[in-house]
C-alpha positions in Angstrom: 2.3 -5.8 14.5 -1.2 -6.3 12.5 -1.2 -6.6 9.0 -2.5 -3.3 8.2 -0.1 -1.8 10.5 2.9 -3.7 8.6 1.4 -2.4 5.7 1.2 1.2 7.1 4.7 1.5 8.7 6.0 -0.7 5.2 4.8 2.1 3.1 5.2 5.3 5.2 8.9 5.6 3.4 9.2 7.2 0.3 12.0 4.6 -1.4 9.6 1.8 -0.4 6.7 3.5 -2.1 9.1 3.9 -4.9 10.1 0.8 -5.2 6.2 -0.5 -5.1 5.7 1.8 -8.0 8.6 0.5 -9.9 7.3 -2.7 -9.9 3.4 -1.8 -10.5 3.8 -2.9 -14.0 5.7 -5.8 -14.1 7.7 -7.6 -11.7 11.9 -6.4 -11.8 15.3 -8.0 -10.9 16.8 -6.4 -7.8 19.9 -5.1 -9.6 16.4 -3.1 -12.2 14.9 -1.8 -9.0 18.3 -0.3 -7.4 18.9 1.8 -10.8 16.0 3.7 -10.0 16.2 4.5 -7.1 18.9 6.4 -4.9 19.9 4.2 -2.1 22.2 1.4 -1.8 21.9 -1.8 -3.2 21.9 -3.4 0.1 19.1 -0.7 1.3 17.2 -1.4 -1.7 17.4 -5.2 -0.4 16.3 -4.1 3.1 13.6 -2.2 2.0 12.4 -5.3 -0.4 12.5 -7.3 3.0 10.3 -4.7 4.5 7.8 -4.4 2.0 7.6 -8.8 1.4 6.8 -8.9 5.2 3.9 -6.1 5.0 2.5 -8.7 2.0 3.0 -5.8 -0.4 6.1 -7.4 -2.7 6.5 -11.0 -3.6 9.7 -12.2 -5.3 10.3 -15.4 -7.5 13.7 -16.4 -8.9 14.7 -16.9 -12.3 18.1 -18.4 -12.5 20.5 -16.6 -9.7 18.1 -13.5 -10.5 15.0 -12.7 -7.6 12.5 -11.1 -9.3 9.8 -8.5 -7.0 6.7 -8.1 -8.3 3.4 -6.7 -6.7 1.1 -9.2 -3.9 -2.0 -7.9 -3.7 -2.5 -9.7 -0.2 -1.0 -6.3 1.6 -3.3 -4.3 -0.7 -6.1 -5.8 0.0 -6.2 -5.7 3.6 -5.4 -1.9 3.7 -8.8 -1.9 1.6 -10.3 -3.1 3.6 -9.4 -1.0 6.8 -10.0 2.1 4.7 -13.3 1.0 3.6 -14.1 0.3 7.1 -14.1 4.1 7.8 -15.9 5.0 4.4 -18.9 3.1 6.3 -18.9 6.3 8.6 -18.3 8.8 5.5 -21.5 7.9 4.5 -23.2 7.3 7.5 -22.3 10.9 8.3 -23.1 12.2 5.7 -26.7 11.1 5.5 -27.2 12.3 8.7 -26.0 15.9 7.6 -28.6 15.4 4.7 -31.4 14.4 6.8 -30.6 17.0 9.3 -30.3 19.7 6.8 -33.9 18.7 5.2 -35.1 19.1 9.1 -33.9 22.3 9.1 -35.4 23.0 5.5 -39.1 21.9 6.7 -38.7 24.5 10.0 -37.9 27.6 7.8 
C-alpha cells in the first residue's frame, strides 16, 4: 500500500485517531495511552503498530518503558495529497468567477 493510503486506512479507526490525539501534546508510555482509551492493552499495542507503519507514531524507550509520540512524516505526505486536490479547488473556482463575469457582461 502507498503511504498516503497507510496513512488513510491507519487513521480511518476511531481508537487510532484517539490514540494520535492523546499523544498530540507530548509523547506517552503505552501503559498512559491504554488508560484513555477503551480497548485492550494488547489492542492498544496493535493499533500503535498500525499507526508507526502509516509514519504517523514514533516510539522511543526510556528504561523498559516505549514511549509514542507524534512523526510528522505520515502527516506530511497526507498534506500533500490533500493539497494536491486544493490545486483543482481553486482552479475551479476561478473558472466559476470568470464564467460568472461572462455572464455579467451579456446581461
Amino acid at each position: 500500500m502507498d503511504p498516503v493510503g497507510q496513512v488513510l486506512a491507519a487513521l480511518a479507526d476511531p481508537t487510532r485517531r484517539q490514540i494520535l490525539e492523546r499523544v498530540r501534546g507530548r509523547p506517552l508510555s503505552v501503559g498512559d495511552i491504554a488508560k484513555t482509551v477503551s480497548v485492550s492493552r494488547p489492542a492498544v499495542s496493535q493499533h500503535l503498530r498500525v499507526l508507526q507503519e502509516a509514519g504517523l507514531l514514533r516510539c522511543h524507550k526510556n528504561g523498559r518503558q516505549n514511549f509514542y509520540g507524534i512523526d510528522l512524516g505520515g502527516l506530511t505526505a497526507l498534506r500533500s495529497y490533500i493539497e494536491g486536490f486544493w490545486d483543482d479547488v481553486l482552479g475551479a473556482f476561478q473558472a466559476a468567477a470568470v464564467q460568472e463575469a461572462e455572464r455579467k457582461k451579456r446581461h
